[in-house]
C-alpha positions as CSV (number, residue, x, y, z in Angstrom):
1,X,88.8,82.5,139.0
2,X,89.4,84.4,135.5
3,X,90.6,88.3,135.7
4,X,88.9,89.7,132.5
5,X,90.5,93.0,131.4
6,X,88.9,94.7,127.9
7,X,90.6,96.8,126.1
8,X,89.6,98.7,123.0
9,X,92.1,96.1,121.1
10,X,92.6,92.9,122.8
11,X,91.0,91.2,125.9
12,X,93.5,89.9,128.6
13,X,92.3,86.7,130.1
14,X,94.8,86.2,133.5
15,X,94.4,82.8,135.0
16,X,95.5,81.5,138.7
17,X,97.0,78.7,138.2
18,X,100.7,79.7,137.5
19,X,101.9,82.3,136.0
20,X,99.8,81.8,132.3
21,X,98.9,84.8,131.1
22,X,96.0,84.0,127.6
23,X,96.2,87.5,124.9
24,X,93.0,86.5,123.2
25,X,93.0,88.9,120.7
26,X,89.2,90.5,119.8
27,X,87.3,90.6,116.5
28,X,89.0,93.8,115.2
29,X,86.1,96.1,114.1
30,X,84.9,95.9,110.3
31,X,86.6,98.1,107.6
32,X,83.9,100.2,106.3
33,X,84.7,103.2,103.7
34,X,82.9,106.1,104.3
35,X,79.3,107.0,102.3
36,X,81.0,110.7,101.0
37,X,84.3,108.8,99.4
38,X,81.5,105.6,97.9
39,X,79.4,108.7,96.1
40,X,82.3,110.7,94.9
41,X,84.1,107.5,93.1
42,X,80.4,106.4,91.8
43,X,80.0,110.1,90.5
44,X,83.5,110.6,88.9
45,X,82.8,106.5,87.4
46,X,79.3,107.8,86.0
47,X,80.9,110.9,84.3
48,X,83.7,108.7,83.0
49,X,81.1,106.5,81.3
50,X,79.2,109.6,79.7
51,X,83.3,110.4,77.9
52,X,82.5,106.9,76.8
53,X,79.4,107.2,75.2
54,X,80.4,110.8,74.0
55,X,84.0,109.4,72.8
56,X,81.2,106.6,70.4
57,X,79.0,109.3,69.3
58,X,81.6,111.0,67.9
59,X,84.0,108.3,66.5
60,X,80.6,107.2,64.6
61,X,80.7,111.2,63.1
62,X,84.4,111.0,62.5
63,X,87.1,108.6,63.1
64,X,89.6,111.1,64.8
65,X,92.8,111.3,66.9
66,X,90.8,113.3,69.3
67,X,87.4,111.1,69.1
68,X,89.4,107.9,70.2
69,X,91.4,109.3,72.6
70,X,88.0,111.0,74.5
71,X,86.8,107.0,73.7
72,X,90.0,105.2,75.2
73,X,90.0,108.4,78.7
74,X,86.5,107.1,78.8
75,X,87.0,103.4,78.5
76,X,90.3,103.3,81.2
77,X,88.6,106.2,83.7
78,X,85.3,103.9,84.3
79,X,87.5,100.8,84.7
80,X,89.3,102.3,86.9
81,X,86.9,104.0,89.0
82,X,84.7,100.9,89.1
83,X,88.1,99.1,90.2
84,X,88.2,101.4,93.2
85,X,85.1,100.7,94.2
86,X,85.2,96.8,93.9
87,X,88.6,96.9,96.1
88,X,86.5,98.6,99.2
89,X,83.7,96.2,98.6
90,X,86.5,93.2,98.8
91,X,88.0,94.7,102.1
92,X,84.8,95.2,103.8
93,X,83.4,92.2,103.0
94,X,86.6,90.6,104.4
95,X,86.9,92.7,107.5
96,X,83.3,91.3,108.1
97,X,84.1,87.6,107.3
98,X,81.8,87.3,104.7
99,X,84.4,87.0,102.0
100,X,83.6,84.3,99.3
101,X,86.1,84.5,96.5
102,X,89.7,85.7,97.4
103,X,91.3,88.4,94.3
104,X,94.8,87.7,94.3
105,X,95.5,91.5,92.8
106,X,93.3,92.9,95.5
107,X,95.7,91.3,98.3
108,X,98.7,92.3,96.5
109,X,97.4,96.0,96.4
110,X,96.8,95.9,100.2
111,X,100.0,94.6,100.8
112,X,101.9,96.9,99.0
113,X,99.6,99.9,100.3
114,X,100.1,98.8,104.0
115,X,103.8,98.4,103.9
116,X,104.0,101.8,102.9
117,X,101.5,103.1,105.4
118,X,103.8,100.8,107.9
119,X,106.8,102.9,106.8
120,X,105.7,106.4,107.3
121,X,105.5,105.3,111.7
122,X,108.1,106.5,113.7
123,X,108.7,105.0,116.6
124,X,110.5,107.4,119.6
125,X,110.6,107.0,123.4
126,X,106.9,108.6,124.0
127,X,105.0,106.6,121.2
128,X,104.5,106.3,117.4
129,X,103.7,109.1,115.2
């Protein structure tokens, strides 16, 4: 006879023979970014891109300082932004097991971004904080 305790993180499977005691752990629930932060980054990437077209525009008027460097803002702020957004789609479609191409940088990011979220837990006699 199998004892089946469910818990919001792992399922205990107790068995009688012995003293075995099975932690199977559960599918842990799928990362998924929320819609608000998705539209803000796709906004912020779209106006990036219009500093990109503007930056052309005017570096085809005149080849200035100020032109190039509203070109190059452009250029590096939609990268960036469309970076951002490429990362949650990785981590979502990993969480879900869909994943078909591992990105090496994306895995060093997550690493580096959960050992510091790792750090920040205290530990004290009543519980983390």
């Amino acid at each position: 006879m199998a004892n089946i305790d469910k818990t919001k993180n792992e399922s205990t499977v107790g068995t009688e023979s012995g003293d075995i005691l099975e932690h199977v752990a559960s599918e842990s629930r799928p990362v998924k970014v929320k819609f608000v932060y998705k539209f803000v980054n796709f906004s912020l990437a779209a106006y990036a891109l219009s500093w990109f077209f503007e930056g052309w525009r005017e570096i085809n008027k005149d080849l200035t300082a100020g032109n190039a460097a509203i070109l190059v803002a452009g250029t590096l702020a939609t990268l960036f932004f469309l970076a951002v957004h490429f990362y949650w789609i990785y981590f979502e479609e990993k969480s879900k097991g869909t994943l078909r191409k591992r990105v090496e940088l994306f895995e060093k990011i997550h690493l580096a971004t959960q050992s510091k979220r790792q750090a920040k837990v205290v530990v004290t006699d009543k519980g983390e904080n």
